[in-house]
VOPAGU-2260 file (C-alpha; in pm, 1 decimal, decimal comma):
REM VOPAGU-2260
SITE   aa  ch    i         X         Y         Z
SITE  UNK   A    0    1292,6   -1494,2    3458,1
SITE  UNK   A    1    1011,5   -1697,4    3303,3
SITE  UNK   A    2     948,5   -2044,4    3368,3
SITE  UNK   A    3    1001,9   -2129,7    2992,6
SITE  UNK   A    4    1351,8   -1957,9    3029,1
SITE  UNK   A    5    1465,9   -2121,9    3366,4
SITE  UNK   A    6    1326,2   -2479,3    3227,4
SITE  UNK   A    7    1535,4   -2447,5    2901,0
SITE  UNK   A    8    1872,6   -2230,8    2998,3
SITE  UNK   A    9    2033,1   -2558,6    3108,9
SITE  UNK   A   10    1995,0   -2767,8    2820,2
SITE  UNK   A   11    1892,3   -2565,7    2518,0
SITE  UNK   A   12    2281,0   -2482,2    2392,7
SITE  UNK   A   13    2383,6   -2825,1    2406,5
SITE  UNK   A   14    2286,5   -2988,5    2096,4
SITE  UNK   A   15    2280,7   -3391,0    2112,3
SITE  UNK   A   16    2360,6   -3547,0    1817,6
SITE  UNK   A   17    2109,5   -3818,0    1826,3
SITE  UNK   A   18    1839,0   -3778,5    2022,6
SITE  UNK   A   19    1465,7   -3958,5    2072,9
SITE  UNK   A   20    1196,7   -3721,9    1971,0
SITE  UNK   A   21     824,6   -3705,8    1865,4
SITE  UNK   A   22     677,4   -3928,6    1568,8
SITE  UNK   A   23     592,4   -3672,7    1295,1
SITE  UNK   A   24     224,6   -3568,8    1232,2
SITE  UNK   A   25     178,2   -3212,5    1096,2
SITE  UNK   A   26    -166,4   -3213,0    1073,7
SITE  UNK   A   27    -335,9   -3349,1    1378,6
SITE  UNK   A   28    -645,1   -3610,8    1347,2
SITE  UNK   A   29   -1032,3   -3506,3    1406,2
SITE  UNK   A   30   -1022,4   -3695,9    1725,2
SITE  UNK   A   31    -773,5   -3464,2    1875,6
SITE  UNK   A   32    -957,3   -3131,9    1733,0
SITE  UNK   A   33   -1268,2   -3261,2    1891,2
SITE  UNK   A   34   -1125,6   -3291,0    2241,7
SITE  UNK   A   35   -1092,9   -2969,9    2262,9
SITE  UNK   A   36   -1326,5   -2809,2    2557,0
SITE  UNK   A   37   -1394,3   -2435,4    2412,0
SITE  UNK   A   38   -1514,1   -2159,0    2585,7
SITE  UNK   A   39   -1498,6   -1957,3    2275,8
SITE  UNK   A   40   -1916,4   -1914,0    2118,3
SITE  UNK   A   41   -1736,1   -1789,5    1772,7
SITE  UNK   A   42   -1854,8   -2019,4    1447,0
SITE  UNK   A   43   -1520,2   -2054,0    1366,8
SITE  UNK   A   44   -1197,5   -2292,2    1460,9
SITE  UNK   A   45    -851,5   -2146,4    1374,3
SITE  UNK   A   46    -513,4   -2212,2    1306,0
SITE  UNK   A   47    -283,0   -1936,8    1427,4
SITE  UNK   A   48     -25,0   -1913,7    1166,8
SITE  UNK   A   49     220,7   -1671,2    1349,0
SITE  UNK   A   50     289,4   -1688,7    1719,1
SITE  UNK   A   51     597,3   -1649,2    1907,6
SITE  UNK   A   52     664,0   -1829,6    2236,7
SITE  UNK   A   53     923,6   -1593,4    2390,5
SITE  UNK   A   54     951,3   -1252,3    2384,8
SITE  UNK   A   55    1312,6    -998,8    2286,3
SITE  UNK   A   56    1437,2   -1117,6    2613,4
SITE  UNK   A   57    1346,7   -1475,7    2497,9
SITE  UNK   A   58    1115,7   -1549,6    2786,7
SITE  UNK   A   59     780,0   -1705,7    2753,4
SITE  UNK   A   60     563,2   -1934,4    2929,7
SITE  UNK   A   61     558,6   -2319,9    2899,5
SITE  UNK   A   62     353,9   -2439,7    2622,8
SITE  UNK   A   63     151,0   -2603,7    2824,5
SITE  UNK   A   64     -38,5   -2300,4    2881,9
SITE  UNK   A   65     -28,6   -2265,4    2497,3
SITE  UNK   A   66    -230,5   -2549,9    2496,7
SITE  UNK   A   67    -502,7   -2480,6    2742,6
SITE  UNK   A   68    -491,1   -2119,7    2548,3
SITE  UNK   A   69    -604,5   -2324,2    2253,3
SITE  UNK   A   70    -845,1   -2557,0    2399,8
SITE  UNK   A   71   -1036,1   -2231,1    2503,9
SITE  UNK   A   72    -975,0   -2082,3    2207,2
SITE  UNK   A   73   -1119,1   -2332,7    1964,7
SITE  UNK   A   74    -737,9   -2301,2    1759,3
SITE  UNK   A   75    -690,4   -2673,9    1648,8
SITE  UNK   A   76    -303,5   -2570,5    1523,5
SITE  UNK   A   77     -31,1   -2325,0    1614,5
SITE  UNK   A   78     288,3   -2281,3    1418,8
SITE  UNK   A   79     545,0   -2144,3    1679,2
SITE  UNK   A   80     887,7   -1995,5    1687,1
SITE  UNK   A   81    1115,1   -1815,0    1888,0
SITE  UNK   A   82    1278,4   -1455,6    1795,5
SITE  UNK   A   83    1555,6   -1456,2    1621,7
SITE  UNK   A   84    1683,2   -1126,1    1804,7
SITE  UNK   A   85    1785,8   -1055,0    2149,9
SITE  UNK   A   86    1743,9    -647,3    2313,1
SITE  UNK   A   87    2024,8    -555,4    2484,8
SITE  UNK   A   88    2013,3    -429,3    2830,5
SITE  UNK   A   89    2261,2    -154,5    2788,8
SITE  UNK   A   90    2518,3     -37,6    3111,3
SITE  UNK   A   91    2380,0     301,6    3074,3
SITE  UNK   A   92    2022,7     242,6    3080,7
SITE  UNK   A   93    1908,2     236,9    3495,5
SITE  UNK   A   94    1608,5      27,9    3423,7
SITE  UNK   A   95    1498,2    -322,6    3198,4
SITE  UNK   A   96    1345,5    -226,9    2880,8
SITE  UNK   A   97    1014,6    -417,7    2826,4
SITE  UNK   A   98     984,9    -402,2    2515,1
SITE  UNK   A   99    1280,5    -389,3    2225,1
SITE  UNK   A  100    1177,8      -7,2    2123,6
SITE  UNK   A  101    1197,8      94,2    2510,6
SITE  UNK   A  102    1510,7     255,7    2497,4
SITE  UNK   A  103    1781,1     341,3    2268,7
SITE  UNK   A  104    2009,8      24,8    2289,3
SITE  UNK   A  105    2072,9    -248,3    2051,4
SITE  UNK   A  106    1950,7    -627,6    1954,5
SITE  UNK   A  107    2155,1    -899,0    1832,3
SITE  UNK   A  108    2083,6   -1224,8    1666,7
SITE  UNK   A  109    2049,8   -1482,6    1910,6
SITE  UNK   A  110    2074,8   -1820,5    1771,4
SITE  UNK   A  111    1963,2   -2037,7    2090,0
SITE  UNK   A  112    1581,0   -1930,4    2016,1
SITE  UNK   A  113    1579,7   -2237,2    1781,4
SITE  UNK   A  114    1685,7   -2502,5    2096,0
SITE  UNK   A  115    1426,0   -2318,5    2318,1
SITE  UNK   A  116    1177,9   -2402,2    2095,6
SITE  UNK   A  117    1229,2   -2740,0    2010,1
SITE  UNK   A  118    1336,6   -2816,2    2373,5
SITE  UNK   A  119     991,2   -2701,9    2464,0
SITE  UNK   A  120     832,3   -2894,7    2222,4
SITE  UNK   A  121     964,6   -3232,4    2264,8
SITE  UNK   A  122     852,9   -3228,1    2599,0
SITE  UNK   A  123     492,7   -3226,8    2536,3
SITE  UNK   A  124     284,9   -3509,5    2516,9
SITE  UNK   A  125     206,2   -3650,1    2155,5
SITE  UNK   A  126    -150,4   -3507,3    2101,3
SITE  UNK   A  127     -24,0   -3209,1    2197,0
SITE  UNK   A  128     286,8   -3180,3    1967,7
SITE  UNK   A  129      59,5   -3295,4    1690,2
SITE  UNK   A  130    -111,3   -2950,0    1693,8
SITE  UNK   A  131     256,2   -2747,5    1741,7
SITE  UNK   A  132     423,1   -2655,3    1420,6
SITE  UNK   A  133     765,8   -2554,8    1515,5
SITE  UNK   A  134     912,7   -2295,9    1277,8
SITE  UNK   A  135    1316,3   -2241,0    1253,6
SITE  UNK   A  136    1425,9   -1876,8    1304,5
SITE  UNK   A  137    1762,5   -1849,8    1460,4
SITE  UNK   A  138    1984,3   -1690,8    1222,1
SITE  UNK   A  139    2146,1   -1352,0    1098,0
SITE  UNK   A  140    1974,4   -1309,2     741,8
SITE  UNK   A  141    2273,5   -1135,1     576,1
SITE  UNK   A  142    2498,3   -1377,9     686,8
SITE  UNK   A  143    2595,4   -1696,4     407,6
SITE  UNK   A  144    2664,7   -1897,3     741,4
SITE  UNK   A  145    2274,1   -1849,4     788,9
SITE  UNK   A  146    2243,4   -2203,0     630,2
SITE  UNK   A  147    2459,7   -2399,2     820,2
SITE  UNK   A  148    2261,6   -2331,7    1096,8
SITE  UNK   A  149    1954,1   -2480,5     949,2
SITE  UNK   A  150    2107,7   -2811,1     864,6
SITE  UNK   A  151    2264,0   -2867,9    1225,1
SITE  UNK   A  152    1929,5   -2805,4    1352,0
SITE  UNK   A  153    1733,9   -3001,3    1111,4
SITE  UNK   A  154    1967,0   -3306,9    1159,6
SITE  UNK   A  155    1967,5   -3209,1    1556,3
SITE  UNK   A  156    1565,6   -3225,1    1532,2
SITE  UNK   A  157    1440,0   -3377,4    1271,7
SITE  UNK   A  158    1157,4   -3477,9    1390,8
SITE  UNK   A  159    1086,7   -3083,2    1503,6
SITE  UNK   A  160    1083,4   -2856,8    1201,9
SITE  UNK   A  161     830,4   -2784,8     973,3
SITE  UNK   A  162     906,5   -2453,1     829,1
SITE  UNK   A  163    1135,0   -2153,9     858,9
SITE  UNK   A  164    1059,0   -1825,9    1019,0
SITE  UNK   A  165     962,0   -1531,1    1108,5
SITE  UNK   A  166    1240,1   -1449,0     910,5
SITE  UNK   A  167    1325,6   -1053,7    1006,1
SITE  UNK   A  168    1423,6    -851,6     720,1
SITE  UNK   A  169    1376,0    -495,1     678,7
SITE  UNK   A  170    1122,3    -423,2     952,1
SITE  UNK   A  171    1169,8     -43,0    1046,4
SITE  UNK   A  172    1276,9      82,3    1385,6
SITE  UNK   A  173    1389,8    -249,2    1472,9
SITE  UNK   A  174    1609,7    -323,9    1168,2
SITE  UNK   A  175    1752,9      42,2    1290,6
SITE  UNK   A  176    1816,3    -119,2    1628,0
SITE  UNK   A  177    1987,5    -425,1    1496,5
SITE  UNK   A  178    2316,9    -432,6    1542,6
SITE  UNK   A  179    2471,0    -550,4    1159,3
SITE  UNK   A  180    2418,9    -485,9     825,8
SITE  UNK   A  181    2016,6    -428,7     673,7
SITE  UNK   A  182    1885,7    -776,4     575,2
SITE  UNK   A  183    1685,8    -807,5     230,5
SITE  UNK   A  184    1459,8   -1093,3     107,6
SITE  UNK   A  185    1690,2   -1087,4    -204,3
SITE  UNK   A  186    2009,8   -1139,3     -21,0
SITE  UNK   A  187    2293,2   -1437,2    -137,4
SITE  UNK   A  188    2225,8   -1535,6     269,0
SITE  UNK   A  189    1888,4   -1546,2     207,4
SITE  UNK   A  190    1926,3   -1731,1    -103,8
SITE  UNK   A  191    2097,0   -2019,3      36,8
SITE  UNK   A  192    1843,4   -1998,4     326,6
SITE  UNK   A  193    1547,5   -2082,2      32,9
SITE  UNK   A  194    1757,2   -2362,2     -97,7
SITE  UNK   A  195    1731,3   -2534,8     244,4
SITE  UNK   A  196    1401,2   -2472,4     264,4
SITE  UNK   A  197    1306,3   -2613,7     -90,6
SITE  UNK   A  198    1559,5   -2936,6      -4,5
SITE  UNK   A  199    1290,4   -2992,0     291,8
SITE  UNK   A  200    1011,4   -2879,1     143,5
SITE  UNK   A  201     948,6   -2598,9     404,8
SITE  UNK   A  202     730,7   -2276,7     383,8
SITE  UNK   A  203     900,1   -1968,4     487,8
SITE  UNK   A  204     680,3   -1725,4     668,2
SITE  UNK   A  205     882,5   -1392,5     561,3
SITE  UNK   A  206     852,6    -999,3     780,5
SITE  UNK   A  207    1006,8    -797,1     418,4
SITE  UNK   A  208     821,6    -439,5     492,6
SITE  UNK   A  209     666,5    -332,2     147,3
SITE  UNK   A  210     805,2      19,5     195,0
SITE  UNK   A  211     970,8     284,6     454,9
SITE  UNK   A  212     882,5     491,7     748,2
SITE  UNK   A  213     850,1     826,6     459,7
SITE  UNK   A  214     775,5     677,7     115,9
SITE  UNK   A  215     418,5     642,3       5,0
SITE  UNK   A  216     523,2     379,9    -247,0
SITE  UNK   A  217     609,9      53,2    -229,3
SITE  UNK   A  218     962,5      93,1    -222,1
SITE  UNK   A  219    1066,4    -206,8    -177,6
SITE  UNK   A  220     844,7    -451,2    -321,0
SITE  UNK   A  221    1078,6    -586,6    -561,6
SITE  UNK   A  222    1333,1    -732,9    -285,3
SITE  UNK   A  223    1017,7   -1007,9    -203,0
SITE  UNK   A  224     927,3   -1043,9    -570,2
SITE  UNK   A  225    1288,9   -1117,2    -636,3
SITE  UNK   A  226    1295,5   -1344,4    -366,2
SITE  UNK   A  227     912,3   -1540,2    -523,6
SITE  UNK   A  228    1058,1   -1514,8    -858,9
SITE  UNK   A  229    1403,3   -1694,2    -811,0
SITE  UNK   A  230    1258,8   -1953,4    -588,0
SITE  UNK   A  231     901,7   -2106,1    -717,9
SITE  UNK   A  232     954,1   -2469,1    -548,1
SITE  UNK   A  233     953,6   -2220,7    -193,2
SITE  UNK   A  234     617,1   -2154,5     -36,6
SITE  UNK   A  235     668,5   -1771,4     105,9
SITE  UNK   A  236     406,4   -1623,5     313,8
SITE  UNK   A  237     438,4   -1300,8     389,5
SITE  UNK   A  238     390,6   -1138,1     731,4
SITE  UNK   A  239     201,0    -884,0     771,4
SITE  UNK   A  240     131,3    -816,2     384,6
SITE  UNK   A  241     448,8    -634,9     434,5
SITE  UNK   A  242     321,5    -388,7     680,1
SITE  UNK   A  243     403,4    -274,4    1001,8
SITE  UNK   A  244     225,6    -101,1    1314,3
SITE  UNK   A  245     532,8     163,7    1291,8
SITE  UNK   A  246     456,1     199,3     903,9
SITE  UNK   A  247      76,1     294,8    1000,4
SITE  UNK   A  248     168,5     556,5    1279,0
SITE  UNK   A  249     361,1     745,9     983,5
SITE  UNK   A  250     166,0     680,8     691,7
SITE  UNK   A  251    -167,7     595,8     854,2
SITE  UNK   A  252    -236,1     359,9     600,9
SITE  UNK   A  253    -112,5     242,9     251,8
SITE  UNK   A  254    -329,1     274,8     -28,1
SITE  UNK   A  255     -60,5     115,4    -292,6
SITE  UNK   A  256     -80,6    -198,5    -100,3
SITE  UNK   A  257    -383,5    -338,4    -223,7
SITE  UNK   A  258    -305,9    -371,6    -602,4
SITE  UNK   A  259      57,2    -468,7    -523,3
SITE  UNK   A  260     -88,9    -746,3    -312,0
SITE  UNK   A  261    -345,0    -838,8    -608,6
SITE  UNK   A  262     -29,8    -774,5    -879,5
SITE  UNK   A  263     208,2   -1025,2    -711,9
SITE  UNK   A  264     -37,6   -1257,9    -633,5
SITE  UNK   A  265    -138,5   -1308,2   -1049,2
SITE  UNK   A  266     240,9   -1344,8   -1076,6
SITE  UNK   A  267     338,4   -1585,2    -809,5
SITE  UNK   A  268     192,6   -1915,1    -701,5
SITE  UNK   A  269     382,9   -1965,6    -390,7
SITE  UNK   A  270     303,5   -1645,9    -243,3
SITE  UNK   A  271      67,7   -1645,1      74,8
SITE  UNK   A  272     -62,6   -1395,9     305,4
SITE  UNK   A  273     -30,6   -1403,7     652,9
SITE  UNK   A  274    -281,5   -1143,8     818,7
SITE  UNK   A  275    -192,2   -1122,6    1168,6
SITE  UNK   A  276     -70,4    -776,0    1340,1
SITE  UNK   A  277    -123,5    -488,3    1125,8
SITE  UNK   A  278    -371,6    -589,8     857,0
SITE  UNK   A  279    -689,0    -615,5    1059,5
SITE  UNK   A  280    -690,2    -266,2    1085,5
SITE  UNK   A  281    -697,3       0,6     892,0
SITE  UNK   A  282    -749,8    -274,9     595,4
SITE  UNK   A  283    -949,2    -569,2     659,5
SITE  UNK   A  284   -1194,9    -359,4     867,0
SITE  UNK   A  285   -1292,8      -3,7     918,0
SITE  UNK   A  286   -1367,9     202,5    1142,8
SITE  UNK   A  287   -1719,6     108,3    1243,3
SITE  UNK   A  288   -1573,7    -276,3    1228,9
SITE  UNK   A  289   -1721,9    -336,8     870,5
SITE  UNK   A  290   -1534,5    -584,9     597,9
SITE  UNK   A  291   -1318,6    -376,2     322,0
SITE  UNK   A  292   -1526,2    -468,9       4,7
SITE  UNK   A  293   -1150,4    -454,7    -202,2
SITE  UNK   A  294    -977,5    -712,4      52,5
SITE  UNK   A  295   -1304,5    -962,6      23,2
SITE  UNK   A  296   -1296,9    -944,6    -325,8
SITE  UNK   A  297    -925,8   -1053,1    -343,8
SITE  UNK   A  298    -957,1   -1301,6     -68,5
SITE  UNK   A  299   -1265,5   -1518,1    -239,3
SITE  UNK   A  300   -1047,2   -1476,5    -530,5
SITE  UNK   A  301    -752,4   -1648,5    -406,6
SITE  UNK   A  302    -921,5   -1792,1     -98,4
SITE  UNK   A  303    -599,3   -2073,3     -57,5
SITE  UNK   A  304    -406,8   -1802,6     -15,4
SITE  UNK   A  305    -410,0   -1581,8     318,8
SITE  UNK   A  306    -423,1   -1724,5     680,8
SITE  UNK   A  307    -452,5   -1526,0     999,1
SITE  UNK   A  308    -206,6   -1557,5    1334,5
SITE  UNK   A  309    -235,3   -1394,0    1670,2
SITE  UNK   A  310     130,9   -1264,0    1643,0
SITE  UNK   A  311     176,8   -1322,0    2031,2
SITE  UNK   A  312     492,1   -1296,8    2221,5
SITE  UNK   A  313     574,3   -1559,0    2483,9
SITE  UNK   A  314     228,1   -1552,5    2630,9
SITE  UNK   A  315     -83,2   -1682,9    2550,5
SITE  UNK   A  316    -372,3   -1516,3    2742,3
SITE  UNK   A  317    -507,2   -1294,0    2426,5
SITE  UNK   A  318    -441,6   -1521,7    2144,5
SITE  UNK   A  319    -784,2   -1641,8    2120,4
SITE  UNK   A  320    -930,6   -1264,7    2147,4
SITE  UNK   A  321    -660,5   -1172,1    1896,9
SITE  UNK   A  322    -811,6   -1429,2    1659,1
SITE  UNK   A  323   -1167,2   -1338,3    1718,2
SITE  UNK   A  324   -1119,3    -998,7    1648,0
SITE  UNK   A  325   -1125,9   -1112,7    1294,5
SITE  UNK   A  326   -1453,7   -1297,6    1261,6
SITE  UNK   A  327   -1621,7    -983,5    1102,4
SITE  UNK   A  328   -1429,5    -986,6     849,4
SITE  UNK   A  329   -1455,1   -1387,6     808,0
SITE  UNK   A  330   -1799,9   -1351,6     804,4
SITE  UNK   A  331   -1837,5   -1149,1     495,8
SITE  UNK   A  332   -1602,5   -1421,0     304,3
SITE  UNK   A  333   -1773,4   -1723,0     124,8
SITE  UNK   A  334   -1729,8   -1996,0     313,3
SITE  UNK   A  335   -1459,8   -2186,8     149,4
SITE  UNK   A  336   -1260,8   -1877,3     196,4
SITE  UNK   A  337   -1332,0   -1821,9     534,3
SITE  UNK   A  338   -1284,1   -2135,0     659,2
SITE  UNK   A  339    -915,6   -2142,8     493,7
SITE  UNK   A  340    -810,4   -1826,6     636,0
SITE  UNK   A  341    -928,3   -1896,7     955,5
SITE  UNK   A  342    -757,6   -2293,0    1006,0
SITE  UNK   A  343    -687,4   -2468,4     697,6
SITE  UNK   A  344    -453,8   -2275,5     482,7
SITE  UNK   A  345    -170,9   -2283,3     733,4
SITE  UNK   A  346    -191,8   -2631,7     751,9
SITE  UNK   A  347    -239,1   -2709,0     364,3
SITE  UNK   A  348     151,6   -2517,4     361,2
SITE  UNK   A  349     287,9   -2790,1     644,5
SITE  UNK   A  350     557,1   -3014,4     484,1
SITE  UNK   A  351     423,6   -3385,7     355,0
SITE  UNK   A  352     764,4   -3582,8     424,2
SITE  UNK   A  353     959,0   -3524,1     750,8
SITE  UNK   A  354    1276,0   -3382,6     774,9
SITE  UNK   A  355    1397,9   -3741,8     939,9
SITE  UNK   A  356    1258,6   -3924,1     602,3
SITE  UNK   A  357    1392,4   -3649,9     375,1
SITE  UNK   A  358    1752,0   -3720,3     579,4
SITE  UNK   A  359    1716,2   -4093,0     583,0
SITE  UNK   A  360    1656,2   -4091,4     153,0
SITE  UNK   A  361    1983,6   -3853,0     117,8
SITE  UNK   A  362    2200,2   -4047,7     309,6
SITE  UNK   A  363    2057,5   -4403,5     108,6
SITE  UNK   A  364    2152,0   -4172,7    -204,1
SITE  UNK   A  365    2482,6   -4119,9    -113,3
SITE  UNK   A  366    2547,6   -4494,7      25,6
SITE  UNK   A  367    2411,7   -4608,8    -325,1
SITE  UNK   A  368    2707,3   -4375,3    -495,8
């Protein structure tokens, strides 16, 4: 068992109702950028806007190897989160899977991922939480209890949260591995999920896959612009752009997703576009590593609007190489572009009031009733 894991099984499902934790600072000063000691040569400093600190077993390694990741890395931010869903080891398989599409058997939704995280986080020191974004994931999408389990951990934490996700809707072979219903961004769960987040002015970082395994359309496209449409206080950003590394071994690559991406952008302010995982490749780059001139174009037109994330699970050891692997494609961006996809979109999205203030100003509300 990791050491995460071990350090956290304890204490993590007890939830204290009151307890002392960090002074809220989204966005960490210069000073604490600069002390950074980087080994990386690249131009560019990062935020990594989608990175998971345990794995489908939930088992990671302590963040403070997250943070010496960084340091090397020259990321200045990380938002983190756990996984929402557990793999199963099932009775009749003789050996651990190692991954959730090893074998045949199921995942649930595991709920404790949320007190890992913010367990682990509260531990840190304060220059290091101040470059942590903690993201809440926890909770069965098609379930209208999904809510409720947002405001016990906002009021447990309040000092931890700043957004909501990765938020696993339909996502392929692992939505067919799930054990409950199929969960859509346009869900009444999901709904009341959005609410929350507008309430605390959180940005949901959203997996919706554009399409299926077979269909070389986007198929379901209008589940997210539903979602954008009925909710325009919510800041969504979309994993992926909606794609998948299972949608690419069957359809190689999606030539609809380009002017869907440009299409809902025009319509939808709060829509970002995170560009981690699948998108580097076959999209951002080609084959001989050269910038896609259609994906530049759209970028340096919206550039406020797409970030970059190494996607890791529970360890840290290739986030920086992850991240580098898109400085081609940076460099061919104008520079105010590249510099927000590379650090400062992600943390133009972070929340301006704490969750603690937001709580504090309801509660004077209803006093003053």
């Amino acid at each position: 068992m990791h050491q995460l894991h071990k350090h956290l099984l304890a204490t993590s499902l007890a939830l204290a109702g009151s307890v002392s934790l960090a002074v809220y600072s989204p966005v960490a000063s210069a000073e604490t950028d600069s002390k950074a000691q980087s080994t990386n040569t690249s131009k560019h400093r990062y935020s990594d806007a989608h990175l998971h600190i345990v794995d489908f077993f939930q088992e990671g390694e302590p963040l403070s190897k997250l943070i010496t990741a960084m340091d090397k890395g020259k990321i200045d931010h990380a938002m983190i989160s756990g996984i929402p869903l557990m793999k199963k080891w099932h009775e009749d398989e003789p050996k651990r899977p190692r991954y959730y599409a090893g074998d045949d058997a199921g995942m649930y939704w595991f709920s404790a991922t949320d007190s890992y995280v913010a367990e682990a986080y509260r531990k840190l020191p304060k220059q290091d939480r101040e470059r942590l974004h903690p993201f809440l994931c926890g909770f069965n999408p098609t379930d209208k209890n999904a809510d409720k389990h947002l405001r016990q951990m906002l009021e447990t934490y309040p000092d931890v949260w700043q957004g909501i996700g990765e938020v696993l809707t339909r996502h392929d072979d692992l939505t067919a591995l799930t054990q409950d219903d199929t969960p859509r961004a346009n869900n009444e769960a999901m709904y009341r999920v959005y609410r929350v987040a507008a309430e605390f002015m959180l940005p949901v970082l959203l997996h919706s896959n554009i399409t299926s395994k077979r269909e070389r359309n986007p198929l379901y496209v209008g589940e997210i612009e539903d979602a954008l449409a009925a909710h325009p206080d919510v800041n969504f950003i979309w994993a992926h752009a909606g794609t998948s590394a299972t949608l690419h071994r069957y359809q190689d690559k999606l030539d609809f997703l380009l002017p869907a991406l440009s299409k809902l952008l025009a319509a939808h302010d709060n829509l970002y576009i995170d560009l981690s995982w699948a998108v580097l490749t076959p999209y951002l780059l080609d084959k001989n590593q050269e910038a896609a001139d259609g994906w530049v174009a759209l970028i340096n037109k919206y550039p406020k609007r797409f970030m970059i994330g190494s996607d890791g699970l529970g360890s840290y050891d290739k986030i920086a190489a992850n991240l580098n692997e898109y400085v081609p494609f940076l460099d061919a961006l104008n520079k105010e572009a590249a510099q927000g996809v590379a650090r400062n979109n992600f943390i133009a999205l972070l929340p301006k009031k704490s969750v603690r203030k937001i709580l504090a100003n309801a509660h004077q509300d209803t006093d003053s009733l």
